[in-house]
Phi, psi and omega in degrees: 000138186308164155280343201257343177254335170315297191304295181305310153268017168268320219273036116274025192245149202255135152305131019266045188270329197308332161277343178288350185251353122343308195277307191312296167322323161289348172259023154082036187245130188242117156296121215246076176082208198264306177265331199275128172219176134256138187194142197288130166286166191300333175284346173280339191283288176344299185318297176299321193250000182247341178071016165247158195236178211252183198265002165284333193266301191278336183267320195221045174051013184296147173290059202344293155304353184251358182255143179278114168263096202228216188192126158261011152231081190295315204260328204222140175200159183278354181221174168220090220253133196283333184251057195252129158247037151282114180297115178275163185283337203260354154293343176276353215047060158250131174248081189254181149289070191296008187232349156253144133312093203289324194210174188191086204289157198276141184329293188313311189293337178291297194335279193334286180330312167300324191294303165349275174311304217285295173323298204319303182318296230302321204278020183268304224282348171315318175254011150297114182301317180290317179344141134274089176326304175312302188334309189285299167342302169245037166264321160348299226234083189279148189224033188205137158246162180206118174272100199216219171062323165172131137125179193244115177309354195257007186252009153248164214258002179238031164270037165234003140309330183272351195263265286238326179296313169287295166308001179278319180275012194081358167290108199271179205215136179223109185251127162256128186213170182266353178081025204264331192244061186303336210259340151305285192288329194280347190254009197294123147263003138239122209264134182261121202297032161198156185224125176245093193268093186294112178198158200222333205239179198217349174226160192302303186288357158275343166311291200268354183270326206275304193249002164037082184303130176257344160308172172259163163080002175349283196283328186291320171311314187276348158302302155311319137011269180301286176338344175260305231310303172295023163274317218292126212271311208262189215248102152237177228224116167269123153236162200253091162307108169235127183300064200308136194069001166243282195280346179300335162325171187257345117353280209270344174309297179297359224213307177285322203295336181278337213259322162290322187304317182295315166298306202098005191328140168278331198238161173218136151223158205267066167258182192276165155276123178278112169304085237217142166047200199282012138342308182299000190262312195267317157238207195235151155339290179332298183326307191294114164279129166327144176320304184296005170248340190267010176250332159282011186261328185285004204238296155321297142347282195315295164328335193261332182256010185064354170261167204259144172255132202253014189159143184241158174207108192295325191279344164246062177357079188226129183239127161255086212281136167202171176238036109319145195269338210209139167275177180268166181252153194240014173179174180226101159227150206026089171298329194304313182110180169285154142251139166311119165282167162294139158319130161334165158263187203323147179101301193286311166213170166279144181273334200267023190296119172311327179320312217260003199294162192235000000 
C-alpha cells in the first residue's frame, strides 16, 4: 500500500483509536473502514512462490492463496491473553473501553473493502519472479474468509449479517472466537461454515491467570460457550493452543478431555504456540513445542476422549483429532486430504500409564 493510501486509511479511523491503527498499519495489517483490517498471511506468500500450503488447506480444503484473513474487531477483546500478539490501546497510551465497540460499519461495505484490499495484496505478486501467475489469477478472486487475526470477532454487533454477506457471494467462512459471547453464537440464524472455540486454560485459575479476562464471568462464558457447541448445525472446532510448561500437564490433559465431552467438537486440534508479536513479551522461546511434543499431548488427548487422530502438518506443528474418519472439505484445495499419522513411538509415552486412565 502507497503512504498516500496508508495515510487515507487510518485518517477514517475515529478517534482516539487513530494511533493504535497507525502502528498497526505499519505492520503491515490493511484497513477496511473504520474497525475492519487485513493481512496477507504467511501461508499465501508460501503459496504463491512455493507451492506450499497452509494445514487449513490439507485438513479441510481452503485454498491458501484464496483466503481472506482478516478481523472486523481490529481494536477490542475480552481478555488480554499473555500469548496474544495484539497490540492493546493502552499499550499506545489510549485510554478507551477496549471490550465495547463504538461504531459499526455495514457488512455489505466491509466485504467489498476485503476483496478490494485482498486484490491490492494479491497484484503486489505480479512482477515476483517466483509467483505462479494461475496461482495469482486465482487468488484475484478469493473464495474463503477467516475471521481471526486479531482482536474478538464476536463484539461487532452485525456479525452474523457479515456471515450471511459473504455467503451470499459464494464465499465459505471460518470464525475463530474465544467463546466470551454465547449470547452471539447462541443466536447465529447464520451459521459460519466452521466455528472455532479458541482456548489455552483447561480451568477457572488457569483461565484467569492465562487469558486474563477484562470482564466479570470469563471462564463461566466460555464455558456457556462450549455448551451450545452440539447445537450448532455446521462443523466445530476446540483448538488447543499449546504451551509448553503452562497447559502440557497432566491436569490440563484432564481438564481439556473433560472440556470435549461437553462440546462435542466434530474436530479438536492440538497446535503449537508461536513465538510471534508482542507475545515475546510475555513469554519465552522455551514456551514453544516441538511438533513431537504436541503429537504426543495429541495421542494422549486422543486415548482419553475416544477420538481419533486423523491427521497432521508437521510444518505449523498442528495435529487433528475427530471422530469422523475424513474431515469435511469447504474448498479444493490439497485434494489428497489428511492421512491418520502413526501413534509416537516407543517411549514417548505409555497409552496403559494408570496417570492417564480415564
Amino acid at each position: 500500500m502507497s503512504n498516500l493510501r496508508l495515510s487515507d486509511a487510518v485518517n477514517r479511523i475515529p478517534d482516539p483509536y487513530k494511533p493504535l491503527g497507525e502502528i498497526m498499519a505499519k505492520q503491515k495489517y490493511h484497513f477496511v473502514g473504520r474497525h475492519t483490517v487485513v493481512k496477507k498471511c504467511y501461508w499465501t506468500h508460501t503459496a504463491l512462490v512455493e507451492n506450499r500450503y497452509c494445514y487449513k488447506c490439507k485438513f479441510y480444503g481452503i485454498e491458501s492463496h484464496r483466503d481472506i484473513q482478516m478481523s472486523p474487531a481490529a481494536f477490542w477483546c475480552w481478555n488480554a491473553c499473555l500469548h496474544c500478539w495484539r497490540i492493546r490501546p493502552q499499550d499506545v497510551g489510549i485510554d478507551v473501553d477496549e471490550t465495547k465497540m463504538p461504531f459499526a460499519d455495514d457488512p455489505k461495505e466491509i466485504v467489498d473493502g476485503l476483496i478490494r484490499e485482498y486484490r491490492r495484496i494479491i497484484s503486489g505478486y505480479k512482477g515476483h519472479p517466483k509467483a505462479d501467475p494461475k496461482l495469482i489469477e486465482e487468488a484475484m478472486n478469493p473464495v474463503h474468509v477467516t475471521m481471526s487475526l486479531t482482536g474478538e470477532p464476536t463484539l461487532y454487533e452485525l456479525l452474523e449479517d457479515l456471515i450471511r454477506e459473504i455467503h451470499r457471494r459464494g464465499m465459505t467462512t471460518f470464525v475463530v472466537t474465544r467463546g466470551i459471547r454465547p449470547d452471539v453464537l447462541g443466536n447465529l440464524s447464520e451459521e459460519p461454515s466452521q466455528l472455532y472455540l479458541s482456548v489455552e486454560a483447561w480451568d477457572k485459575k488457569s483461565y484467569n491467570y492465562f487469558n486474563r479476562p477484562l470482564v466479570p464471568r470469563g471462564w463461566e462464558l466460555t464455558m456457556e460457550t462450549l455448551s451450545i457447541l452440539p447445537s450448532f448445525s455446521s462443523p466445530t472446532a476446540l483448538r488447543i493452543t499449546l504451551v509448553k510448561n503452562f497447559n502440557d500437564g497432566q491436569d490440563a490433559l484432564k481438564g481439556f478431555a473433560d472440556m470435549i465431552k461437553i462440546g462435542q467438537p466434530t474436530y479438536v486440534e492440538v497446535k503449537a504456540y508461536m513465538w510471534v508479536g508482542a507475545s515475546r513479551e510475555r513469554l519465552s522461546k522455551s514456551n514453544m513445542p516441538r511438533h513431537e511434543e504436541v503429537r504426543s499431548f495429541a495421542w494422549k488427548l486422543a486415548e482419553l476422549t475416544g477420538y481419533k487422530v486423523i491427521g497432521e502438518v508437521k510444518a505449523s506443528r498442528v495435529v487433528l483429532l475427530s471422530t469422523i474418519d475424513k474431515p469435511i472439505r469447504h474448498g479444493k484445495g490439497c485434494p489428497e486430504g489428511p492421512e491418520a499419522p502413526e501413534p509416537p513411538g516407543k517411549g514417548e509415552y505409555d497409552v496403559t500409564d494408570p496417570e492417564l486412565t480415564y
